[in-house]
ROTIGU-640118 format. One record per residue (C-alpha): residue number from 0; x, y, z. Coordinates in steps of 0.5 Angstrom, whole numbers. Layout:
  pos     xx     yy     zz
  NUM      X      Y      Z
...
END
This chain:
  pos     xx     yy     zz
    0    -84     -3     32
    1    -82      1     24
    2    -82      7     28
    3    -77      5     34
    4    -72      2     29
    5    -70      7     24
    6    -70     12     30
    7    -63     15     30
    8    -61     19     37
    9    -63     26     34
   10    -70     24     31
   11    -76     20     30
   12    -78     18     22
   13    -85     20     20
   14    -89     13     18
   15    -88     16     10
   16    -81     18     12
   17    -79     11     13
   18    -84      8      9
   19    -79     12      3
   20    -72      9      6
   21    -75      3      6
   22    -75      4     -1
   23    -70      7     -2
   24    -66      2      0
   25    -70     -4     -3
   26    -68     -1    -10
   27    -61      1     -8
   28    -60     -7     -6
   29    -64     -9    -13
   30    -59     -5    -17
   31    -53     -7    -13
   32    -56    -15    -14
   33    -57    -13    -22
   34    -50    -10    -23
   35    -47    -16    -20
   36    -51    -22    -25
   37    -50    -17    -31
   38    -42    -17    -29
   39    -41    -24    -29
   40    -44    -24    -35
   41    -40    -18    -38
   42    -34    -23    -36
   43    -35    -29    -39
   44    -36    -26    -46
   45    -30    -24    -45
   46    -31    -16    -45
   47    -29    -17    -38
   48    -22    -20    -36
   49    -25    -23    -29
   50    -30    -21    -24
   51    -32    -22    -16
   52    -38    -19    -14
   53    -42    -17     -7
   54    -49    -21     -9
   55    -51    -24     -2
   56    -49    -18      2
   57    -53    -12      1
   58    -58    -11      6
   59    -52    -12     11
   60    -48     -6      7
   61    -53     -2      7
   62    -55     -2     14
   63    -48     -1     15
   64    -48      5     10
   65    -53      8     15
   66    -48      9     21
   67    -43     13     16
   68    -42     20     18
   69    -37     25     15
   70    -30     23     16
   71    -31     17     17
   72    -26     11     13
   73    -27      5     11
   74    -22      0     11
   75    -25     -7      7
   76    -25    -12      2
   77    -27    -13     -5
   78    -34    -14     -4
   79    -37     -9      0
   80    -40     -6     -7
   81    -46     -4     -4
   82    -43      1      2
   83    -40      4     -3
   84    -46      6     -7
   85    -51      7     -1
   86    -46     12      3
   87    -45     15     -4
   88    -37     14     -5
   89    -37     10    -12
   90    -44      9    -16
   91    -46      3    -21
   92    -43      7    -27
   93    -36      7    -23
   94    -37      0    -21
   95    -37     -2    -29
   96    -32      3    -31
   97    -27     -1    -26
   98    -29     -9    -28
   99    -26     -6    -35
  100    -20     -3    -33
  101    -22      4    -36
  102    -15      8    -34
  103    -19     15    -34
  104    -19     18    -27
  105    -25     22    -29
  106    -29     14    -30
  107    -25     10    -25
  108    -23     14    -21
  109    -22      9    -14
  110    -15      6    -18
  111    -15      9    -25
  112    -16      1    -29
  113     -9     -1    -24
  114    -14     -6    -20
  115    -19    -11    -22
  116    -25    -10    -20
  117    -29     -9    -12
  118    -22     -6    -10
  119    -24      2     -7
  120    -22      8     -5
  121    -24     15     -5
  122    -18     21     -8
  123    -16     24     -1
  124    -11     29     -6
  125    -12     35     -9
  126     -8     34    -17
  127     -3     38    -14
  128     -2     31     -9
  129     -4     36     -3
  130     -9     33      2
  131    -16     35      1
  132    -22     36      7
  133    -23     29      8
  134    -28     31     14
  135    -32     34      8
  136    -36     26      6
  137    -35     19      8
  138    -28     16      6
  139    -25      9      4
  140    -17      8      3
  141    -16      4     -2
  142    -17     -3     -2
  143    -11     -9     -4
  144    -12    -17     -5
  145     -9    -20      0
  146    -15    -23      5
  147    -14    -20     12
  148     -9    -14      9
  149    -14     -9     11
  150    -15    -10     18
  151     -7     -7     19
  152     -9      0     16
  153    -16      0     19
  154    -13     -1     26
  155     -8      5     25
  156    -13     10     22
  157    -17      8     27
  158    -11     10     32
  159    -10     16     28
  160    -17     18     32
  161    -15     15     39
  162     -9     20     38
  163    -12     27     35
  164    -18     26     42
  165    -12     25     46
  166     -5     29     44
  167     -6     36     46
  168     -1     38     41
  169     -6     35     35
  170    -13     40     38
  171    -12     46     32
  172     -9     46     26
  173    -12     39     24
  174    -19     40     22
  175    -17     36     15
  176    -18     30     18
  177    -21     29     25
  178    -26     33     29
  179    -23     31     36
  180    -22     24     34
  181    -30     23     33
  182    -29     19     27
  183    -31     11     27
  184    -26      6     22
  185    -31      2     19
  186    -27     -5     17
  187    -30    -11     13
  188    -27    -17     12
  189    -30    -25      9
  190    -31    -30     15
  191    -26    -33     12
  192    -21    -29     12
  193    -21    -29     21
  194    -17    -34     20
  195    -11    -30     18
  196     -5    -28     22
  197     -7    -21     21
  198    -14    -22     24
  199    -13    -24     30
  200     -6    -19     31
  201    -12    -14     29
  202    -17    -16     33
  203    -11    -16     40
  204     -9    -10     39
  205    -15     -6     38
  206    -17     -9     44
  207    -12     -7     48
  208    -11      0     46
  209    -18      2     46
  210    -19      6     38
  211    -25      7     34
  212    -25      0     30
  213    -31     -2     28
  214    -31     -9     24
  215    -36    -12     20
  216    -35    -20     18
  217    -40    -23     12
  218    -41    -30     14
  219    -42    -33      8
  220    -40    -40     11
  221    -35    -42      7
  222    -28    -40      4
  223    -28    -40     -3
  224    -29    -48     -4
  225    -28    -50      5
  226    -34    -49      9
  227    -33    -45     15
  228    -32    -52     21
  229    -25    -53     18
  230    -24    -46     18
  231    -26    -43     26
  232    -25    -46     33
  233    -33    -47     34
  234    -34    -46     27
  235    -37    -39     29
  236    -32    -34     30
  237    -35    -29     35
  238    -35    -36     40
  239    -28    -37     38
  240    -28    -30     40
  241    -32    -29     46
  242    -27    -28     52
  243    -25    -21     48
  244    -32    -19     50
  245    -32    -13     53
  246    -33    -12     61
  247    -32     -6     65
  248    -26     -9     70
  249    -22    -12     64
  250    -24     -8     58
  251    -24    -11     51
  252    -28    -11     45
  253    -37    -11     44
  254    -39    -17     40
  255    -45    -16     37
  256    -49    -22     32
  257    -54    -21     27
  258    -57    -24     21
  259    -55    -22     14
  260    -62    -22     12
  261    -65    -18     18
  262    -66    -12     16
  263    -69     -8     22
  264    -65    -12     26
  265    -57    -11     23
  266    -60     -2     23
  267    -63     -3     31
  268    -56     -6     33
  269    -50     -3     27
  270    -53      4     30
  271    -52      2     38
  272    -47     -1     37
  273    -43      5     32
  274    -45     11     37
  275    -42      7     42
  276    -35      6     39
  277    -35     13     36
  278    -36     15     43
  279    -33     11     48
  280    -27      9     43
  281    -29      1     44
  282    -27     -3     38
  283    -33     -7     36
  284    -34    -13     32
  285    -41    -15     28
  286    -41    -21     26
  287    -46    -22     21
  288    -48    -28     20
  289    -52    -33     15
  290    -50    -29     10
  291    -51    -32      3
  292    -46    -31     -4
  293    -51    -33    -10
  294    -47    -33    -14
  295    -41    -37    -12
  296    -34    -34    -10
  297    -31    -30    -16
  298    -32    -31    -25
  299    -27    -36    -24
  300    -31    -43    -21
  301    -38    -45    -20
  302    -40    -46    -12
  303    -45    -51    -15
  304    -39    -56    -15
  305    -38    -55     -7
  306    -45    -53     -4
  307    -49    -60     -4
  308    -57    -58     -5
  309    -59    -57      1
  310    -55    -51      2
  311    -56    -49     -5
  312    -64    -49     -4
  313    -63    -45      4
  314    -59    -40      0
  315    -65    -38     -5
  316    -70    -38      2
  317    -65    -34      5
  318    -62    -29      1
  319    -63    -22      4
  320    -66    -18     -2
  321    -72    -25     -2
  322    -72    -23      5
  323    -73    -16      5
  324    -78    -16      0
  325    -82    -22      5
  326    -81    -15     10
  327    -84    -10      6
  328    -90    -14      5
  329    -92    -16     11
  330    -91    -10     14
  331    -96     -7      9
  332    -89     -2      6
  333    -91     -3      0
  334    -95     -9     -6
  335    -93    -13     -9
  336    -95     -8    -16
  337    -91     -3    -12
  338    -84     -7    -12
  339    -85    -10    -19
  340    -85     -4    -22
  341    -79     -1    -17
  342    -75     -8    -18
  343    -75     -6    -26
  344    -73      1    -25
  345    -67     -1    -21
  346    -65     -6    -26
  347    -66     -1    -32
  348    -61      4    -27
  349    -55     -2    -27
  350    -56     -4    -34
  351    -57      4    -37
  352    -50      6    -32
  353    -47     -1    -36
  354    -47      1    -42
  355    -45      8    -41
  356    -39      5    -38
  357    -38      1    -43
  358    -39      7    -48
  359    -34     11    -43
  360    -29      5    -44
  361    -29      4    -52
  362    -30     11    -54
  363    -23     13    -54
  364    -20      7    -56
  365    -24      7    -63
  366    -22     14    -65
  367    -15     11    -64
  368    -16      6    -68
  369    -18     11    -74
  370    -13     16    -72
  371     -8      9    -72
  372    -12      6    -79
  373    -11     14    -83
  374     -5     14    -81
  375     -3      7    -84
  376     -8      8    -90
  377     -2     14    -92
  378      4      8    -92
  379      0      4    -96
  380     -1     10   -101
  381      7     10   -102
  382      7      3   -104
  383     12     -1   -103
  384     13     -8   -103
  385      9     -9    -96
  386      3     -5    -97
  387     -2    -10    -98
  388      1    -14    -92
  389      0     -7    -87
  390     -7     -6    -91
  391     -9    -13    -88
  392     -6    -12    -81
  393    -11     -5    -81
  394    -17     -9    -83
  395    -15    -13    -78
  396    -15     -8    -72
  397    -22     -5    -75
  398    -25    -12    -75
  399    -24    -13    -67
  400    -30    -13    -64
  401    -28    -11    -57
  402    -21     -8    -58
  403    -16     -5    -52
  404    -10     -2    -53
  405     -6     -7    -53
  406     -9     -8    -60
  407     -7     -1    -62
  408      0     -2    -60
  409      1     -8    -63
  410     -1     -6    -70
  411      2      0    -71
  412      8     -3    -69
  413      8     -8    -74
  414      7     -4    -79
  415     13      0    -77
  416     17     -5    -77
  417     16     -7    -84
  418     17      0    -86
  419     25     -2    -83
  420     29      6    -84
  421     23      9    -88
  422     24     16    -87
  423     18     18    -91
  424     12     23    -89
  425      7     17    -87
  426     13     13    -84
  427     14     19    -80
  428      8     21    -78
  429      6     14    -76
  430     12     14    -71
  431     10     20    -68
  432      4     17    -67
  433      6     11    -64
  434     11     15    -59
  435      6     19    -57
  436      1     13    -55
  437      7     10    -51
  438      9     16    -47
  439      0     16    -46
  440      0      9    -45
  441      6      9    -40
  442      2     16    -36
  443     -4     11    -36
  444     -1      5    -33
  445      5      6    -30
  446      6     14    -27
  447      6     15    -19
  448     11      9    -16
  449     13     16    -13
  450      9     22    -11
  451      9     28    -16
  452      8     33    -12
  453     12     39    -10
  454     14     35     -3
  455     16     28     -8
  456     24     26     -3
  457     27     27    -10
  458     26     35    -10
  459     28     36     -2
  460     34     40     -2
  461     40     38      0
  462     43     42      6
  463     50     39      8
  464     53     39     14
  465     57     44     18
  466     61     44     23
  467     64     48     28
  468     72     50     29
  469     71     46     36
  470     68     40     35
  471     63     37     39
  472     63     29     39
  473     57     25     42
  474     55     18     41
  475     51     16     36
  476     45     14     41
  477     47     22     45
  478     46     25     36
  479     40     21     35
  480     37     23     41
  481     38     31     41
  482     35     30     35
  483     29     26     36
  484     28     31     41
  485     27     37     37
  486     24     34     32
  487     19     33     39
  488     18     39     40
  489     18     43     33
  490     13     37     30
  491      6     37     33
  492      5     31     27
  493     11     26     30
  494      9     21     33
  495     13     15     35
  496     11      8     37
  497     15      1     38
  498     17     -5     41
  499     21     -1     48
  500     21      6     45
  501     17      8     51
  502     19      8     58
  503     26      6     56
  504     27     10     51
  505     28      4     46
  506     33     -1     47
  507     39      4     44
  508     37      9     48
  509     35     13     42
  510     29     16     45
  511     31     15     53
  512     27     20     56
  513     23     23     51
  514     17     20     54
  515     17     23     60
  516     18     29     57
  517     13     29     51
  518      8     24     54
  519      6     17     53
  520      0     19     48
  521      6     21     43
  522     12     16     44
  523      9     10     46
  524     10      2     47
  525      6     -3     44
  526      7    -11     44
  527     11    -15     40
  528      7    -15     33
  529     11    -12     27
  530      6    -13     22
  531      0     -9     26
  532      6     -3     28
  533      7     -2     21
  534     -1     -2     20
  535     -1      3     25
  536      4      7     22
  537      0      6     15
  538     -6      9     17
  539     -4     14     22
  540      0     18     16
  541     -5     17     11
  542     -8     22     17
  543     -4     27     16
  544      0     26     22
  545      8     24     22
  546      9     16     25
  547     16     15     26
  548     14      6     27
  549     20      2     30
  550     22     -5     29
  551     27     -7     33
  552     31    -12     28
  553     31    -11     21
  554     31    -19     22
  555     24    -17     25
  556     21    -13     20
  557     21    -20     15
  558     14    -19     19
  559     10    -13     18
  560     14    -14     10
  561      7    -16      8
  562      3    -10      8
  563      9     -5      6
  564     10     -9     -1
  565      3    -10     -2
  566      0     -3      2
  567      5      2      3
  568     10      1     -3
  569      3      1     -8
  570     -1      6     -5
  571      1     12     -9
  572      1      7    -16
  573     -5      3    -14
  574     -9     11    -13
  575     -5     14    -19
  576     -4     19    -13
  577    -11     20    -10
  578     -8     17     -3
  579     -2     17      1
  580      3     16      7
  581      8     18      9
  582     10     13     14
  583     17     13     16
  584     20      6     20
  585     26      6     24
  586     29     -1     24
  587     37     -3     26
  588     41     -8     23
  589     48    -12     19
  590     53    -13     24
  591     53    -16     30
  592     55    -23     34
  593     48    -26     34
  594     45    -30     28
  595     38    -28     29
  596     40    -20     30
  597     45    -19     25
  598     42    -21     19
  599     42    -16     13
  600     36    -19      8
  601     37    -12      4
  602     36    -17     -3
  603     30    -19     -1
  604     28    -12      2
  605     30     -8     -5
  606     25    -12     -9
  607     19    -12     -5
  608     18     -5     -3
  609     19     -1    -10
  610     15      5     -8
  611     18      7     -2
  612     25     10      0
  613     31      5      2
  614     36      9      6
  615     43      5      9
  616     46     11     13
  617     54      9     15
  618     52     13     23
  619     47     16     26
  620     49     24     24
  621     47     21     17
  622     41     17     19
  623     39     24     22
  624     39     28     15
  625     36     23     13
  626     30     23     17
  627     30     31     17
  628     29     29      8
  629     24     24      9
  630     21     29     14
  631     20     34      9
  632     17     29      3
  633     10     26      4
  634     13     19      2
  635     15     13      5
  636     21     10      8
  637     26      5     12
  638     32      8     15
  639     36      3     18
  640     41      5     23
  641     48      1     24
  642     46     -4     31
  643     54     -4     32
  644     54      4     31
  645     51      7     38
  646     57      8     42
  647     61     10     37
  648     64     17     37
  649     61     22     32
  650     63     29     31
  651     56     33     31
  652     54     37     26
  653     52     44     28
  654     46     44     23
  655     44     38     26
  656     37     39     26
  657     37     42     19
  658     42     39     15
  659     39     34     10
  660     42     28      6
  661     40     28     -2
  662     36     22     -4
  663     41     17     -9
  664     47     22     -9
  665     53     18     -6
  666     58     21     -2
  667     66     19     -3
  668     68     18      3
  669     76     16      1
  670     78     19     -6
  671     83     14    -10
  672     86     12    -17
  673     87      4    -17
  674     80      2    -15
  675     72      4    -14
  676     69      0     -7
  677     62      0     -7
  678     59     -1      0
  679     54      2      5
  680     52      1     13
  681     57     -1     17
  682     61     -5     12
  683     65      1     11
  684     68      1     18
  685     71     -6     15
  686     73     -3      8
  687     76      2     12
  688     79     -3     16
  689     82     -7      9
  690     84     -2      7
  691     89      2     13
  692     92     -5     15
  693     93     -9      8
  694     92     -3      1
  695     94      2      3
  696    100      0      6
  697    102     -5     -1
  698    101      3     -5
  699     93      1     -7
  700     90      7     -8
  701     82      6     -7
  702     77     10     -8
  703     70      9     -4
  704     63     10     -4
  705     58     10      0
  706     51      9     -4
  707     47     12      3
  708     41     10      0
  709     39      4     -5
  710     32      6     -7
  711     34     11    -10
  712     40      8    -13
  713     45     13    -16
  714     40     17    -20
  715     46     21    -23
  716     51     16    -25
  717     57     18    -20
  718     60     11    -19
  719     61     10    -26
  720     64     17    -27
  721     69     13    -21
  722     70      7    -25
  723     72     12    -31
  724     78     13    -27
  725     80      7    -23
  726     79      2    -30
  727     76     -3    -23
  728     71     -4    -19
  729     68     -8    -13
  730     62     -8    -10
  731     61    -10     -2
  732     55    -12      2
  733     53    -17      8
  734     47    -19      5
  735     48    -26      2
  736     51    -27     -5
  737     46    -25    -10
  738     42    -21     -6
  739     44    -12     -5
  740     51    -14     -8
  741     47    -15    -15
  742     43    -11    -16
  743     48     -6    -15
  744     53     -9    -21
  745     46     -9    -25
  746     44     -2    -24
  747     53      1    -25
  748     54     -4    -31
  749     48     -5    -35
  750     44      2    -33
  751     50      6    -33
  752     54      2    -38
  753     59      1    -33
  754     62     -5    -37
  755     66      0    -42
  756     70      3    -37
  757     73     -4    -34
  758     81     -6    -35
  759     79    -13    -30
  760     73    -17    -28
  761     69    -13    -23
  762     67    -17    -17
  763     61    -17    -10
  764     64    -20     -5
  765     59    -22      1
  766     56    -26      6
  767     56    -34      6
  768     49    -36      3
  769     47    -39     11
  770     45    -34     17
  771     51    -30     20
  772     54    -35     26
  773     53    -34     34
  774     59    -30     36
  775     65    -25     34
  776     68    -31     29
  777     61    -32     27
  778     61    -26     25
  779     68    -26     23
  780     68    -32     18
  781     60    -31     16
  782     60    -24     13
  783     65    -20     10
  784     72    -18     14
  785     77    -14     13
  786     83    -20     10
  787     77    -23      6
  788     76    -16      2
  789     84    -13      1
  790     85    -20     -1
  791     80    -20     -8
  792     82    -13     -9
  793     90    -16     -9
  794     87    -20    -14
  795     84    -15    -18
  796     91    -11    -18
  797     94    -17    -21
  798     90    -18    -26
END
C-alpha cells in the first residue's frame, strides 16, 4: 500500500526510497511546527511586532509541495509556510527574516521587511526589473492580506496558461513563461475565507472558462473566533459546492475531500487530481478537511477563549504531525528512538535558522549605532551647554536592547536639534550622517511605487502627433478601432477581454470586427464580474502577455477596485521590484444622461491606486497615444475613454500608431492671458462651450490646460508657469466637491507653490455632492455646465 501510494506516473520508489521521503517530510513538518511555536514566542517578548503562523497545516502543504512542478505558481494566503520550504522557494531562516522585517533583499527576499510575515513571493525580475526564466523553479506571486484577494490573481495566472496552449501567436517567443500552457496555479485559501465574494466569483469563473486552477482549502473549522456552521451552507463547503462538479455533459469543476492528517491519503488524491488539471485544464478544489490550528488565529488572541474543551482535546488527537508519527510507526518506517532523534535535529534546524536571522537583522543596526554614538561622542567633545544632555541620549540608545532603526533616526535627530546652527566639524559630520541614513531608510522603505527599469512609463519617449496636409477625420470609435487593429496584428502579447468586447466588438464598438479577424482566444467576452476581469488581467501580465481588460463603466470599476489597490497598485512596492504587471484596463466615463453611467468618482480613484497610471484623454486620438505609452512601459494603467466621445469627429494623426502622449506633462490646448483653466475629459468640451458663448465674447482671454493624466500630475510645474501670467486660476472637474478638483488645488498650490502667483482667490468648480441625475437636465444641473463655469470666472474677473 506504501508502494502505490508515493507511486508518480513515471516510476515506482524502492521501500528505502520511500522509507527516506517519508522522513524526510516528517523532519520538514517538525521544523516547520518548531518555527511556528519559536515565532509566537519571538512576538510576544516583543522582538517581533506580530505573528501568524502555518502550525496545523504541514502535512496537507507537503503533500501539496510534491505535486509542483517547474513553472508552476502559487497564488495563497499567509499560511502556507510549509509549501514554502518543501517546494524550496523560501526556508526557515527567510521565514524569520520576514517575522523581523529585515529590509535586506538578500535575507527577506519575498517583500524586503514591506510586509508581516506569512506573505510570499519568489523574484520574477532580474536588478534590471527584466523578466527572468520563471520556467526554471516552482514560483509564488506575492501574496497580500485581504482574505480571498488571492484567488482573482490565481484565475488570471491560471488563464495566462489556457492562453499560451490555445493562441497560436503565443507558441515561440514565450519560453520565459509557459511550456504550452502545461503549468498548474496552486491556490489556497482559509475555509473561511469561501465565504467571500471573491471566492465564489473565482470558483464561477474558473469553471466556465476551464483554466488550470487547482484550489486547496485548509479547513480548520473556524474563521478566527466563528465556527464554520455560521459561515457555510451545509456547513461544508465542498457540499455547498457540489453542483459545480465536473461531468462530461455540463463540464464544471473536480471536487476532491481529504483529511488534513491523512497523509498517504492527501499525496494518493493531490497527485491524481494535479496531473489531471495539468492535463485537461479542468479547474480542481481540495477540500481539506479536519484540519487543525494549534496555536489559535494569530499572536494577537488566544483560541482557548472560543474553542470549548472537547474540541481543543480533538485537536491534540488530530494534529497532522501526531498523526503522521502514528503512520510511521505502524508501518515500521521507523521507531520511536529513530524519530526522537530526528524530532530533535529538526528543532535544532529552526532554532539555529533563528538566530541566524536575528544575527542577519540586528548586525547592521548595531554598527549604526556605533557609527551614530562616534559621531556624537565627537559633539560632546566640543562642549557646550547640551553635552551632557547628548551623552545621555547616546547612552541611552546603546542601553536598548532590541534596537530598530527608528532608534537610530530619532537620537540622532534630537541630538541635531540641540546643535541648532552649529556648523562645527562634529555637527557636520553628524548631519551627513543622518542625511545619509535618511536617503538609506527611504530605499528600504519606500523605493519601487513605480518600475525602475529602462521600460518605467516616465522614460518612454514622447512622439507627437503628425498630421497630413489632407485631413482624415473618423469617429472616435473608427480611430480607436484602426488602432486597436494594429496593435492586434503587431503585438502577439495582446489580448483583450470584457464584458461585450467579443462578439460585438464592445458596446462602443471600439473592436467591432476585431474578434472575427484575431479569434475568440485573443478578444474574448467574459460575464458580468469586474473584480475577477481585473485578476485575470493581473495574472495574465504578470506572465509576460499584454492584457488590455475592459470594464464597461467607470461606475463599474468600483467592483474590481479591491485588487487594484491592494494588488495591482502594490505590487512592484510590496516585492521592492522582485514582480510585475503591466495590465492595462480600459474603462469609459463622466458625462452622460443616466445616473449609474456617468459617474466620475476620479477622488476615490486617485487615492486608491498610487502605483498605477491615471490617464484622462480628452478623445479617442489621445487615448490611443496613450495606450501606445502604456504599451511600451511594463507598469500598470487605467485609461479612461469620454463614453460621450465616440462619434465625435477627430482629425487622425498620420502616426497613429506610433505617436505616444508623455505621462504628467499637460497640454495647452487654448493659450490666454487673464485666467488658467484646470480640467481633463470631457469637460473640456464644456469649458470650451464657456468660454466661445460667454468669456470670450466679454474680452476674457483663458488659457486652458488639459492635465491628461492625474497619476502622474504635472511632474514638471506647467500650470503653475501658467499661473505666473494669468495671476487667476480655476480648477473644473465633475467628480464631487472635494474629490479630483482637490487634489489638484493641492498639487498646484502646495507643491507647486502655486499661492504666490495669485491676484484673486482661486476656485474648483464641480459636480453636486449627489449622484449625476437622469436625463439631459440631470445632467445639466448635476455636473458643471457652461453658465456655471463663465459665471465663477466672471466673478473671479471682477475681484
Amino acid at each position: 500500500m506504501l508502494q502505490q501510494v508515493s507511486t508518480s506516473d513515471r516510476d515506482r520508489l524502492s521501500f528505502e526510497e520511500f522509507r527516506k521521503e517519508v522522513l524526510h517530510d516528517y523532519h520538514l513538518a517538525i521544523a516547520s511546527r518548531e518555527a511556528s511555536l519559536i515565532g509566537r514566542r519571538e512576538v510576544l517578548t516583543g522582538k517581533a511586532k506580530f505573528g501568524i503562523f502555518g502550525d496545523g497545516k504541514e502535512l496537507a502543504q507537503i503533500a501539496a509541495a510534491k505535486c509542483m512542478q517547474p513553472g508552476d505558481i502559487r497564488s495563497g494566503y499567509y499560511r502556507d509556510q510549509t509549501l514554502m520550504f518543501a517546494t524550496g522557494m523560501s526556508d526557515i531562516e527567510k521565514f524569520f527574516s520576514q517575522l523581523y522585517a529585515n529590509p535586506s533583499l538578500e535575507n527577506e527576499p519575498s517583500t524586503a521587511g514591506r510586509m508581516m510575515n506569512g506573505h510570499y513571493g519568489t523574484r520574477w525580475l532580474d536588478d534590471n526589473g527584466d523578466w527572468k526564466d520563471l520556467m526554471q523553479t516552482p514560483q509564488s506571486s506575492s501574496d497580500i492580506s485581504p482574505t480571498a484577494a488571492q484567488m482573482l490573481r490565481a484565475f488570471g495566472l491560471a488563464q495566462a496558461s489556457k492562453s499560451y496552449r490555445n493562441v497560436a501567436e503565443l507558441k515561440t517567443g514565450f519560453e520565459k513563461f509557459t511550456n504550452n500552457g502545461n503549468e498548474v496555479v496552486f491556490c489556497t485559501i482559509g475555509d473561511a475565507s469561501t465565504s467571500e465574494g471573491h471566492f465564489w466569483e473565482t470558483v464561477n469563473a474558473a469553471g466556465v472558462s476551464q483554466v488550470p486552477l487547482a484550489i486547496f482549502i485548509w479547513d480548520d473549522g473556524y474563521g478566527i473566533s466563528v465556527p464554520r456552521k455560521y459561515q457555510t451552507t451545509k456547513n461544508s463547503i465542498s457540499e455547498a459546492l457540489a453542483g459545480m462538479q465536473w461531468d462530461e455533459k455540463n463540464g464544471g469543476i473536480n471536487i476532491y475531500t481529504v483529511k488534513g492528517w491523512d497523509y498517504a491519503g492527501m499525496v494518493q488524491t493531490f497527485q491524481e487530481g494535479i496531473a489531471r488539471t495539468r492535463a485537461t485544464h479542468i479547474p480542481a478544489i481540495f477540500h481539506v478537511q479536519e484540519v487543525t490550528q494549534p496555536q489559535g488565529h494569530s499572536t494577537s488572541g488566544s483560541h482557548e477563549r472560543y474553542k470549548d474543551k472537547d474540541r481543543l482535546e480533538w485537536e491534540k488527537e488530530f494534529d497532522c504531525i501526531k498523526k503522521m508519527r502514528e503512520f510511521i510507526v505502524e508501518n515500521a518506517i521507523a521507531n520511536e528512538e529513530e524519530l526522537t532523534a530526528l524530532e530533535e535535529t529538526a528543532k535544532e534546524e529552526a532554532r539555529a535558522s533563528k538566530q541566524r536571522a536575528w544575527d542577519a537583522f540586528i548586525a547592521p543596526i548595531k554598527e549604526q549605532i556605533a557609527q551614530a554614538t562616534t559621531l556624537c561622542n565627537q559633539v560632546v567633545f566640543e562642549g557646550g551647554e547640551h553635552a551632557q544632555t547628548i551623552a545621555a541620549l547616546i547612552q541611552q540608545l546603546n542601553n536598548i536592547k532590541e534596537p530598530i532603526r527608528k532608534d537610530v533616526m530619532q537620537s540622532v535627530g534630537k541630538v541635531l536639534s540641540f546643535a541648532g546652527n552649529s556648523s562645527s566639524d562634529a555637527i557636520r559630520n553628524l548631519r551627513n550622517f543622518y542625511q545619509n541614513l535618511a536617503a538609506e531608510n527611504f530605499d528600504k522603505f519606500s523605493s519601487h511605487l513605480h518600475s525602475e527599469s529602462k521600460q518605467c512609463a516616465m522614460k518612454i519617449a514622447e512622439v507627437a502627433p503628425q498630421y497630413d496636409a489632407e485631413p482624415q477625420m473618423l469617429n472616435g470609435y473608427e480611430i480607436l478601432n484602426k488602432f486597436f487593429d494594429h496593435t492586434f496584428a503587431t503585438n502577439p502579447a495582446v489580448l483583450a477581454f470584457g464584458e461585450d468586447l467579443g462578439k460585438i466588438g464592445d458596446v462602443n464598438q471600439g473592436f467591432a470586427g476585431l474578434q472575427e479577424k484575431y479569434g475568440e482566444a485573443r478578444i474574448f467576452d467574459v460575464g458580468i464580474r469586474e473584480a475577477t476581469i481585473i485578476g485575470q488581467g493581473l495574472g495574465m501580465a504578470m506572465r509576460g502577455l499584454r492584457p488590455i481588460t475592459e470594464i464597461q463603466y467607470l461606475d463599474y470599476l468600483l467592483y474590481g477596485l479591491q485588487p487594484l489597490s491592494d494588488d495591482v497598485a502594490t505590487l512592484q512596492y510590496r516585492t521592492r521590484g522582485g514582480q510585475k504587471c503591466p495590465i492595462i484596463v480600459r474603462t469609459r466615463g463622466h458625462r452622460l444622461e443616466g445616473i449609474w453611467h456617468s459617474g466620475s468618482p476620479i477622488g476615490m480613484i486617485i487615492n486608491s491606486i498610487r502605483g498605477m497610471y491615471l490617464c484622462v484623454p480628452r478623445n479617442m486620438t489621445q487615448a490611443a497615444g496613450m495606450y501606445n505609452t502604456l504599451l511600451r512601459s511594463d507598469e500598470p494603467g487605467i485609461v479612461i475613454e469620454c463614453l460621450n466621445g465616440y462619434r465625435l469627429k477627430e482629425q487622425v494623426p498620420a502616426n497613429l500608431f506610433d505617436f505616444s502622449v508623455p505621462f504628467g506633462i499637460p497640454e495647452v490646448i487654448r493659450e490666454g492671458a487673464d485666467i488658467t483653466i484646470v480640467s481633463y475629459g470631457s469637460t473640456l468640451r464644456v469649458i470650451e462651450e464657456a468660454i466661445v458663448n460667454y468669456l470670450e465674447p466679454q474680452g476674457i482671454s483663458c488659457e486652458v490646460i488639459d492635465v491628461r493624466t492625474l497619476l502622474p500630475f504635472d511632474v514638471n510645474h506647467m500650470i503653475v508657469e501658467s499661473l505666473k501670467k494669468t495671476n487667476r486660476i480655476v480648477f473644473v472637474d465633475e467628480d464631487v466637491p472635494g474629490g479630483a478638483s482637490a487634489y489638484m488645488f493641492q498639487q498646484v498650490m502646495e507643491k507647486q507653490g502655486g499661492y504666490r502667483w495669485l491676484d484673486v482667490a482661486p476656485r474648483t468648480i464641480t459636480s453636486q455632492a449627489h449622484r449625476p441625475a437622469y436625463a439631459t437636465d440631470g445632467d445639466y444641473f448635476s455636473k458643471p455646465n457652461a453658465e456655471s463655469i463663465a459665471a465663477v470666472i466672471e466673478s473671479m474677473m471682477q475681484e
